[in-house]
C-alpha positions as CSV (number, residue, x, y, z in Angstrom):
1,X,2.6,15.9,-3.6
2,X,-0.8,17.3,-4.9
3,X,-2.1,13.4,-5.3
4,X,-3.1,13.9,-1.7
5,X,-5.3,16.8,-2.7
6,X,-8.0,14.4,-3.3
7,X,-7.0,11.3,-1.2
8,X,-8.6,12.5,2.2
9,X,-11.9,12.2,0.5
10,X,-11.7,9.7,-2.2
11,X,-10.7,6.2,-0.3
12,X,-12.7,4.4,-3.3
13,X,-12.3,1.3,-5.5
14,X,-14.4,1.5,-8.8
15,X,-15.2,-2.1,-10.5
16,X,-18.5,-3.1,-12.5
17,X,-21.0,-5.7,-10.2
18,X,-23.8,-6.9,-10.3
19,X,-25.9,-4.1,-8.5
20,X,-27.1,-5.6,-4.8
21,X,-27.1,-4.1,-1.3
22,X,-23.8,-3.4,-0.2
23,X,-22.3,-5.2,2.7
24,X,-20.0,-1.9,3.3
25,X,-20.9,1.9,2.7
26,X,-18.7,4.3,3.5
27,X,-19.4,8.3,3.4
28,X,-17.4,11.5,3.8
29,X,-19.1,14.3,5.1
30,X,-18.8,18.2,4.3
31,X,-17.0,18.0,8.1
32,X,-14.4,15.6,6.3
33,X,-14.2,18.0,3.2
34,X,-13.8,20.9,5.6
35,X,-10.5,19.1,6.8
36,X,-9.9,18.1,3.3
37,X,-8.9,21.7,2.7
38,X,-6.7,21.8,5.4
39,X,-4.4,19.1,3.6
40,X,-5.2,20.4,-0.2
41,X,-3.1,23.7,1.1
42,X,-0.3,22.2,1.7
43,X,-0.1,19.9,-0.6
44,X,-0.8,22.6,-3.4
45,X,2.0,24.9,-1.7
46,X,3.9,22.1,-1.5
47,X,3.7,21.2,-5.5
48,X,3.9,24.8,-6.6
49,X,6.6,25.7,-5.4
50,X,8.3,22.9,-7.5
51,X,7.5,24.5,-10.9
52,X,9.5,25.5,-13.2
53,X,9.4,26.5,-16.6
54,X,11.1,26.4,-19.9
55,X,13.5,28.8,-20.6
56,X,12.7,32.4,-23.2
57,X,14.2,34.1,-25.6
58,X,13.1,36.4,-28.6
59,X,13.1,40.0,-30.0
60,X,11.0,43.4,-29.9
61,X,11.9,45.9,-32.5
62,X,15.7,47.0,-31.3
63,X,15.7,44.8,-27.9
64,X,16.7,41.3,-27.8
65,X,16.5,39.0,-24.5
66,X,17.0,35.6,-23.4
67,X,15.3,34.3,-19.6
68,X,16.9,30.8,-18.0
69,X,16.3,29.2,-14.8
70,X,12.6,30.5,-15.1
71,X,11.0,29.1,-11.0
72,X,8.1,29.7,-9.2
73,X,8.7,30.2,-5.1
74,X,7.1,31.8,-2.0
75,X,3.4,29.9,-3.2
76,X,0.8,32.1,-0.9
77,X,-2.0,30.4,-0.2
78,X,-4.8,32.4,2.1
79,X,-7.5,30.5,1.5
80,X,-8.9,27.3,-0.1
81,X,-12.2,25.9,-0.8
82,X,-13.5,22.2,-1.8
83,X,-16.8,21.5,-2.2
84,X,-18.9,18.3,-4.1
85,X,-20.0,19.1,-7.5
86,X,-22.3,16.3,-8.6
87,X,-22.9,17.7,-12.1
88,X,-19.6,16.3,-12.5
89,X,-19.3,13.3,-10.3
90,X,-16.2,14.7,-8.7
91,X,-15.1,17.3,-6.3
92,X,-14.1,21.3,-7.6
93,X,-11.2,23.4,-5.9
94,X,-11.2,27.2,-6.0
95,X,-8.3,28.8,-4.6
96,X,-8.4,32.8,-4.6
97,X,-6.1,35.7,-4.4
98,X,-3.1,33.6,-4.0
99,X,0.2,34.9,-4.9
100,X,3.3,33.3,-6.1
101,X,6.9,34.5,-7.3
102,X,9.1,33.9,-10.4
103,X,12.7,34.4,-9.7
104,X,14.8,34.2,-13.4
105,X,18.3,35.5,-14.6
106,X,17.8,37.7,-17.9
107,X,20.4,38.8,-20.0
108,X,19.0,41.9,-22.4
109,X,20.6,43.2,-25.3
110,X,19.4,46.6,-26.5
111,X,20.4,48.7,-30.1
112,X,20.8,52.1,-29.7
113,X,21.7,53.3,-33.1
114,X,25.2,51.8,-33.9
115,X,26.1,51.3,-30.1
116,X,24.7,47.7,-28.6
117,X,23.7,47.8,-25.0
118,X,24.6,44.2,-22.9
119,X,22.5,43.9,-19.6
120,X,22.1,41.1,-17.0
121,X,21.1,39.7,-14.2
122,X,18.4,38.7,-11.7
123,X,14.9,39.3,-11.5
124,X,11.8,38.5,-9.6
125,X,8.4,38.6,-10.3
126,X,5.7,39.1,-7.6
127,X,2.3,38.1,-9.3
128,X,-0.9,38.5,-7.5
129,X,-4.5,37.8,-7.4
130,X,-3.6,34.1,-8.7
131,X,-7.2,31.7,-9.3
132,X,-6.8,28.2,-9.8
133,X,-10.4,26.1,-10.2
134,X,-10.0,22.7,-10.7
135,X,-12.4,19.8,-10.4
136,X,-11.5,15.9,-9.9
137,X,-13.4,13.2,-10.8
138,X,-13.6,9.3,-10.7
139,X,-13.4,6.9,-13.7
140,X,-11.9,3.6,-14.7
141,X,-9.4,2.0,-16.2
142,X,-10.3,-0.6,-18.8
143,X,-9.2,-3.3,-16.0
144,X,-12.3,-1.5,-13.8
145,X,-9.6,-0.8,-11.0
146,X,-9.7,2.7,-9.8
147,X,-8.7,5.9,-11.9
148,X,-8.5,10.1,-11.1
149,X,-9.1,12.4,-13.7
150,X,-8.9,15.9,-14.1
151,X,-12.3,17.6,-15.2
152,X,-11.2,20.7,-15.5
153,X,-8.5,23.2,-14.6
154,X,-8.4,27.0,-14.9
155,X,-6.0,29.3,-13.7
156,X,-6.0,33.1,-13.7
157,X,-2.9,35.7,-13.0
158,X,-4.4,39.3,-12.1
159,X,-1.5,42.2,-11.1
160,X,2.5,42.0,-11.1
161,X,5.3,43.7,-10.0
162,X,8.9,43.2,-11.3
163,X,11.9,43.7,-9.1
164,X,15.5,43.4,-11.6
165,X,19.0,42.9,-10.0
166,X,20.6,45.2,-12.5
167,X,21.9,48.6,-13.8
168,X,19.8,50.5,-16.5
169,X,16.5,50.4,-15.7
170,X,15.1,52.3,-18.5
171,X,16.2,49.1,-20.6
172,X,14.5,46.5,-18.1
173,X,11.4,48.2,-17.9
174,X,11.5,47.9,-22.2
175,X,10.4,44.0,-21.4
176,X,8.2,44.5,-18.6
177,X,5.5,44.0,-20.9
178,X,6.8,40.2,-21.0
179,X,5.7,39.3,-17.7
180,X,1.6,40.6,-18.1
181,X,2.0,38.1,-21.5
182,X,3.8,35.5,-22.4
183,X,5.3,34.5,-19.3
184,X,2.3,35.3,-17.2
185,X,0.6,33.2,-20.1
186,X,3.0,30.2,-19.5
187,X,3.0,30.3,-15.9
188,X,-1.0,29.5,-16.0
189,X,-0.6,26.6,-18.7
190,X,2.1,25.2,-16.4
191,X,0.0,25.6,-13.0
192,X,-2.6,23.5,-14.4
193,X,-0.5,21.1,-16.4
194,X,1.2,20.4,-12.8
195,X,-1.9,20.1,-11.0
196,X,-3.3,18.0,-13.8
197,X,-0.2,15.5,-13.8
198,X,-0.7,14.7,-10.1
199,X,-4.0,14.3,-10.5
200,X,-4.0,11.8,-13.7
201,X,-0.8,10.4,-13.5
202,X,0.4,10.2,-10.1
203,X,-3.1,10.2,-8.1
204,X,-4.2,7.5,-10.7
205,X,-0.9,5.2,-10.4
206,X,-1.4,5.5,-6.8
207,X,-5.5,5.0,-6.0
208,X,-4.9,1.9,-8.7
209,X,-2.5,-0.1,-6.9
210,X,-5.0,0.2,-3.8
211,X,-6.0,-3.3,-3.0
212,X,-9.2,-4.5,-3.6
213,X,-9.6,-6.9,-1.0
214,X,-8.0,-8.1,2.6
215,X,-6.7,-10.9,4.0
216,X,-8.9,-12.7,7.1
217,X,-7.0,-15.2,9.3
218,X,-5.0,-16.3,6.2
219,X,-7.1,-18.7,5.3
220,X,-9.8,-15.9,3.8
221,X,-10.5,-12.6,1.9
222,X,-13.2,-9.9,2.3
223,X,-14.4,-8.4,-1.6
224,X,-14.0,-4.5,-0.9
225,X,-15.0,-3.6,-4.7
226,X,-17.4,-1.2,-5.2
227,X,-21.0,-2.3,-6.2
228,X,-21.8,1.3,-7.8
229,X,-20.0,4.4,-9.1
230,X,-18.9,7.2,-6.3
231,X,-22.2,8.9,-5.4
232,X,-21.9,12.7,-5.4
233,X,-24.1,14.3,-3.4
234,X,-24.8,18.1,-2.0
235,X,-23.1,17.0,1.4
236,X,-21.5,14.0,1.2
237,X,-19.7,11.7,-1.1
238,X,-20.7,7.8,-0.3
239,X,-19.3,4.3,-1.9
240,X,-20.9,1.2,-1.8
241,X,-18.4,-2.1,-1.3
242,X,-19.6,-5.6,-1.8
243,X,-18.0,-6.7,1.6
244,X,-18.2,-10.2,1.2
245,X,-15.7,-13.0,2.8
246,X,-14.7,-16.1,0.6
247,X,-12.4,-18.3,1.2
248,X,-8.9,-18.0,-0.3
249,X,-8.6,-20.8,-2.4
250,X,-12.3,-21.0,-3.4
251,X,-13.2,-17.5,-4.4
252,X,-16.5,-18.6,-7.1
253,X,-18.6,-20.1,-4.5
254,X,-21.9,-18.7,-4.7
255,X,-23.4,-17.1,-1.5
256,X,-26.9,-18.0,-0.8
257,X,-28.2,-15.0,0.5
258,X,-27.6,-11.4,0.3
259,X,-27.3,-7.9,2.5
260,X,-30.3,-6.2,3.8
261,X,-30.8,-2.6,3.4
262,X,-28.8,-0.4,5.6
263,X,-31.1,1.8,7.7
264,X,-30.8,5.9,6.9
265,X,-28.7,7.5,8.6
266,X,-28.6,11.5,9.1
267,X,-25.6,12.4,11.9
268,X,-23.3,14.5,10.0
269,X,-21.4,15.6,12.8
270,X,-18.3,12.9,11.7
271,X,-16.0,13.7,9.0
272,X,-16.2,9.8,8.3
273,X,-19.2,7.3,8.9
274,X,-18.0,3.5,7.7
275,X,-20.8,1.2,8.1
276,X,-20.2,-3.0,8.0
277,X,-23.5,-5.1,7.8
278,X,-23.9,-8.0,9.3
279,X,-23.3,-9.4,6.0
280,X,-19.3,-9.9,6.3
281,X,-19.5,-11.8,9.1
282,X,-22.4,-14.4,7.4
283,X,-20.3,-14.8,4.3
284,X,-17.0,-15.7,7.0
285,X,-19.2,-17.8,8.9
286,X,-20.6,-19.9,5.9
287,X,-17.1,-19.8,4.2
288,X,-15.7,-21.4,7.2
289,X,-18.5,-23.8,7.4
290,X,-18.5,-25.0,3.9
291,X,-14.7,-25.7,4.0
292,X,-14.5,-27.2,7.0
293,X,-12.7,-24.6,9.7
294,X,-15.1,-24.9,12.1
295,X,-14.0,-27.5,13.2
296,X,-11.7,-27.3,16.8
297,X,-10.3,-30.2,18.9
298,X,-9.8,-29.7,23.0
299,X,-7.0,-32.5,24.0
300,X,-5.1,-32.9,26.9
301,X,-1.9,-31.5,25.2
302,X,-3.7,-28.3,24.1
303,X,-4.6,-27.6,27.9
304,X,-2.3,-25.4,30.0
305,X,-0.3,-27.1,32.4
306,X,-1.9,-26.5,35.3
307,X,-5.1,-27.9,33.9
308,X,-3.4,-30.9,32.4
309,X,-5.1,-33.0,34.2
310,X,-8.6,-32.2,33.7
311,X,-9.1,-34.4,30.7
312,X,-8.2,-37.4,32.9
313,X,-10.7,-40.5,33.5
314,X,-8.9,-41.0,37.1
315,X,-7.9,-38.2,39.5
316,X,-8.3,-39.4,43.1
317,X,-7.6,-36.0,44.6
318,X,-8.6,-33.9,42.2
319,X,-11.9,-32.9,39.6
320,X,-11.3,-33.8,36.4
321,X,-13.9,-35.4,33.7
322,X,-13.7,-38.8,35.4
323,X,-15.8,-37.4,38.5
324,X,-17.9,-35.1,36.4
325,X,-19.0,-38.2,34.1
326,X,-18.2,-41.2,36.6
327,X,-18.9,-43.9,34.1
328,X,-16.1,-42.9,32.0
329,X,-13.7,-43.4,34.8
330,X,-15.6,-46.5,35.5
331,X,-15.1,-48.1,31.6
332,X,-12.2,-46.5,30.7
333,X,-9.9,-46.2,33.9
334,X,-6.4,-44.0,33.2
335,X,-7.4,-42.8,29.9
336,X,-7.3,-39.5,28.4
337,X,-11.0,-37.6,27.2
338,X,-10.5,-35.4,23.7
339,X,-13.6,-33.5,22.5
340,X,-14.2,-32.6,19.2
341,X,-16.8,-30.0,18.1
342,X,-17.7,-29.5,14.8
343,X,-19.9,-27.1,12.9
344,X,-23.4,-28.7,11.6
345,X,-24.5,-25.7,9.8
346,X,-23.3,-21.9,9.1
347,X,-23.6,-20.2,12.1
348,X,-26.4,-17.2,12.8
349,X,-24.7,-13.1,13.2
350,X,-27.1,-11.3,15.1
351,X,-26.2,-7.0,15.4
352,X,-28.4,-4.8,17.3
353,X,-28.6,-2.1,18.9
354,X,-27.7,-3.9,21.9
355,X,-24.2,-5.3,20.7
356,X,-23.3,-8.2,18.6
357,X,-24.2,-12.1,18.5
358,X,-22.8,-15.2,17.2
359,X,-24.8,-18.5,17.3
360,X,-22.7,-21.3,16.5
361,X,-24.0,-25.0,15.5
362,X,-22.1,-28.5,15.8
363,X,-21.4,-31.8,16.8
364,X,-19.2,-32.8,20.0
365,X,-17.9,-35.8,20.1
366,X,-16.1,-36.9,23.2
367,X,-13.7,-39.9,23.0
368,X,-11.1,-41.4,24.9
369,X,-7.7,-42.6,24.7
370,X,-5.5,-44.9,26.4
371,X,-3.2,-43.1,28.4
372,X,-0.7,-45.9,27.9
373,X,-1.0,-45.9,24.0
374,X,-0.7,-42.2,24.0
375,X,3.0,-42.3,26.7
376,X,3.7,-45.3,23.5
377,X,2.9,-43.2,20.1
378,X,3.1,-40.0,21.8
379,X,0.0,-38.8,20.0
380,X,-3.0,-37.7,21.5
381,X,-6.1,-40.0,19.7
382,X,-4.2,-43.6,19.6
383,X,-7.1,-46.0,19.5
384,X,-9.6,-43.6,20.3
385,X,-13.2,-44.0,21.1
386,X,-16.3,-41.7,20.5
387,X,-18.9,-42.8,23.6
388,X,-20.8,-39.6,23.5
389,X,-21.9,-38.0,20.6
390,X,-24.2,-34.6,21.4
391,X,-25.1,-31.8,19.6
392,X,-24.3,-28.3,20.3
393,X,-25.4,-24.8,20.4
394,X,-22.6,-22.5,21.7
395,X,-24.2,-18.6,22.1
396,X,-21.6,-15.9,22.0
397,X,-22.0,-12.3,23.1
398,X,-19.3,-9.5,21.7
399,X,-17.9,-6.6,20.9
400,X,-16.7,-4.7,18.3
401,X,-13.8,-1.5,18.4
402,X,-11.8,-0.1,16.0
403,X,-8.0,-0.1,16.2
404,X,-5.4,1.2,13.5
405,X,-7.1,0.6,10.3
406,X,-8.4,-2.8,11.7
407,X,-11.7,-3.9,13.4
408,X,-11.1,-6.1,15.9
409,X,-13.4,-8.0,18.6
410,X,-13.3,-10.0,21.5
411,X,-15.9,-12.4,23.4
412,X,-17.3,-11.0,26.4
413,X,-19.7,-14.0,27.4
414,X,-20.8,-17.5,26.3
415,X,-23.3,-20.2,27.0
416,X,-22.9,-23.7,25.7
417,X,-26.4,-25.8,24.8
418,X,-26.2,-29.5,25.0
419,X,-29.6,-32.2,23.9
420,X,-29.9,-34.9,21.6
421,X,-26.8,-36.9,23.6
422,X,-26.1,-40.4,22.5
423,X,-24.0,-42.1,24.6
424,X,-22.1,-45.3,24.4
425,X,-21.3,-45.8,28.3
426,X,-25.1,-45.7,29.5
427,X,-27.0,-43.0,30.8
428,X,-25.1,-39.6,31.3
429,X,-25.7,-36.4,32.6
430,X,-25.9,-34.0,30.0
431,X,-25.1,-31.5,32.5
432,X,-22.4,-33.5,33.3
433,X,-21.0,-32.9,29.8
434,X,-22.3,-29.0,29.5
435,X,-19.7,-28.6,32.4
436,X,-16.7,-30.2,30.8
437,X,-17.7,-28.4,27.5
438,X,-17.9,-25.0,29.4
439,X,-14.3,-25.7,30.9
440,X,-12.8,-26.7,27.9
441,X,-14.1,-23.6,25.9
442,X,-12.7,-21.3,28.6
443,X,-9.3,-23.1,28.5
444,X,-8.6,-23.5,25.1
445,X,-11.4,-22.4,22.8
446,X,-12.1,-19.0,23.5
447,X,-9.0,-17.5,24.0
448,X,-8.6,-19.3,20.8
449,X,-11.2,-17.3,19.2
450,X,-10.3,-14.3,21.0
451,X,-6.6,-14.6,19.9
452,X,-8.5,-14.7,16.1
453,X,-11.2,-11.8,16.7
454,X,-8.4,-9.4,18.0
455,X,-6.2,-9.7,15.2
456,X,-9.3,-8.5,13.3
457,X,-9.1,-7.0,9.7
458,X,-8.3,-4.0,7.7
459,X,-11.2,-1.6,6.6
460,X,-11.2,-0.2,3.4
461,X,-9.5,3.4,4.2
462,X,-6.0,4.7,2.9
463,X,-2.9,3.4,4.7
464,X,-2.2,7.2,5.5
465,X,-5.8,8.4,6.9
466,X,-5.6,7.6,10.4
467,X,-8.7,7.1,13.0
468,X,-8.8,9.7,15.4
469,X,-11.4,8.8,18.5
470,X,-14.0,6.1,16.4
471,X,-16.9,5.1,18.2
472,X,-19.1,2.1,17.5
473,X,-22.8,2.9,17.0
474,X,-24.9,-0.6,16.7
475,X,-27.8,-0.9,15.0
476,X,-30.5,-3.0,13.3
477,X,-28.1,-5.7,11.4
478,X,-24.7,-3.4,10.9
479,X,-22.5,-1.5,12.9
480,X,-21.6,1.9,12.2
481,X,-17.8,3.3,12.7
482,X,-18.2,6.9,13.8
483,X,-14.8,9.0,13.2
484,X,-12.7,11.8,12.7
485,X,-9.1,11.1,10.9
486,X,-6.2,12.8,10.7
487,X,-3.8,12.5,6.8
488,X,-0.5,11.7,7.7
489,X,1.0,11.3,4.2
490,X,3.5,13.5,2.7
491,X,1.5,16.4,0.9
């Protein structure tokens, strides 16, 4: 329908905050309202050749007629033109030298002196030189969630030609006049009454039901509402989204710090440019500080089988954390190791223009466990023990890519930092423990993490505007999503 006129360009969510750098920014280009045109023609062919109109009847002098099943058909639509009109914070439509046909049944009834005259039929009505201008702006609804509104719509009707299916054509052409007035008249009203009802009742139903946020891992929710009004410019139209991650059921913390400016940016070779600071990943990084979800255990029943064994204190024939730290296998003989790492602070997001960074902070603790009391309860921790306590800096190097309507990432390296060891066993290597650390975060944690990263998240873009070849451009603290898309809705 005509709602996707509009929707190409207008992915947007309107609610009142606090003004503050946006963590998202998203801009269309005048590439992406060249292709906008592309869909607004066949979505506006599409919607008028639905109308129809009321059915006629009145008098002239001795000639009486009624016109039923009034239509319009055969929409022709040569060219189409959208451009931003920031006068009127929205966008403005001109379509020229369209035409369009009326197809109707007539019956006419003509007084000739004393002898009545009964004529009827089919008729069709080739009107040319059609105009339609209409402009479509963004405002709110009093619950602040997104609303379309028709600015303006003018339609104009220059030439006709009739073409009757009937006898006595001296009568017919007696109400030609009708179609150069008062159905050429209606025909306009009703072009921009259609037009306007997609635009204020269907476009707005639809862009209001948009969500306003996404859903992270289950356990969190990234803020997509807009910090600002649309911004209308000469070449581009741009929103601002807050972009920040909270945790599900704790949505009024208060964030300690806030976005940076986003560095200017002049490519406008794109139709769409969707940038994400390195402020959505701070907020999910302190969310899932503060609440506790950093917070990962590496056990022996976690382990794939064929590393089972690794987390043993004895293994005559094999390595395993008993010959990497010898004096655990020398104070706690057959016994299981667990390490637990848990965050100490929110963890440091560094994006450049050399790829992204993650700097995660915490506490391992590395116990053991009777491998006897564990065959009894059959639970991994039974009378476990913390002998080394350390803390931890774990370095992470990744990458960023767009798939579907989701960014997704994935680790490509990491290095695990070890000091400040407290042991309860004596003196131990700390490079002992880096090692077993290093092994356990290939096993378990990272593909972990990886398993997390690629599920990714949604961006805030209509479910029917599809990516078509995004590239990631880094730069200093955000990344910038570099695309073309392609509407596959149904215009």
């Amino acid at each position: 329908m005509a709602t996707s006129l509009f929707y190409l360009v207008i992915a947007v969510i309107i609610s009142p905050i606090l003004s503050q750098n946006p963590g998202v920014k998203m801009r269309v280009t005048s590439t992406g309202i060249d292709y906008a045109e592309k869909v607004a023609k066949s979505a506006l062919t599409t919607t008028l050749n639905t109308i129809s109109l009321p059915d006629f009847n009145g008098k002239d002098g001795n000639l009486e007629y009624w016109l039923k099943n009034i239509r319009l058909g055969n929409v022709r639509v040569p060219d189409i033109d959208i451009f931003l009109s920031p006068a009127q914070r929205g966008l403005t439509m001109n379509v020229r030298n369209f035409g369009v046909d009326v197809f109707l049944d007539y019956r006419a009834r003509y007084q000739l002196w004393f002898i009545p005259i009964d004529n009827s039929g089919g008729a069709t009505v080739y009107f040319k030189q059609v105009e339609l201008t209409v402009t479509v702006g963004i405002d709110q609804f009093e619950d602040t969630s997104p609303k379309l509104v028709s600015r303006s719509c003018s339609a104009n009707i220059g030439d006709f030609d009739v073409n009757f299916q009937g006898s006595l054509a001296w009568l017919l052409n007696l109400f030609r006049g009708l179609f150069s007035g008062a159905i050429r008249d209606s025909i306009k009203n009703t072009i921009c009454d259609k037009v306007n009802e997609a635009i204020n009742i269907h476009g707005a139903d639809t862009l209001r039901k948009l969500p306003l946020e996404a859903d992270i891992a289950e356990k969190f929710v990234v803020d997509y509402r807009l910090l600002s009004p649309v911004l209308f410019t000469d070449r581009y139209l741009e929103t601002q989204h807050k972009g920040a991650v909270y945790w599900k059921a704790d949505r009024q913390s208060q964030i300690p710090f806030s976005p940076d400016v986003i560095p200017a940016w002049t490519e406008s070779s794109s139709m769409l440019y969707l940038w994400m600071t390195d402020y959505v990943p701070r907020t999910l990084g302190y969310a899932a500080h503060t609440h506790g979800y950093l917070q990962y255990v590496i056990s022996p029943d976690k382990l794939p089988s064929q590393s089972k064994s690794f987390l043993n204190t004895t293994c005559p024939d094999s390595a395993c954390a008993g010959t990497l730290i010898p004096l655990l296998a020398e104070k706690y003989p057959n016994s299981l190791v667990t390490l637990t790492i848990s965050s100490s602070k929110s963890p440091d997001v560094n994006i450049t223009s050399n790829g992204l960074g993650l700097t995660l902070y915490g506490t391992l603790d590395l116990s053991t466990t009777s491998a006897s009391a564990v065959v009894t309860a059959n639970v991994v921790g039974t009378s476990a023990s913390a002998v080394v306590t350390a803390n931890v800096v774990i370095s992470i190097v990744g990458t960023a890519s767009v798939r579907g309507d989701r960014i997704v990432g994935r680790i490509s390296q990491f290095r695990t930092t070890i000091d400040s060891l407290k042991s309860q066993v004596g003196d131990v290597d700390i490079t002992a423990i880096n090692r077993a650390l290093d092994e356990g975060m290939n096993l378990i944690l990272i593909p972990h993490m990886n398993a997390i990263a690629d599920a990714g998240f949604p961006l805030p873009v209509l479910q029917d505007l599809k990516f078509q070849n995004p590239r990631i451009i880094y730069q200093d603290k955000s990344l910038i999503i570099s695309t073309n898309v392609q509407y596959q809705g149904i215009v």
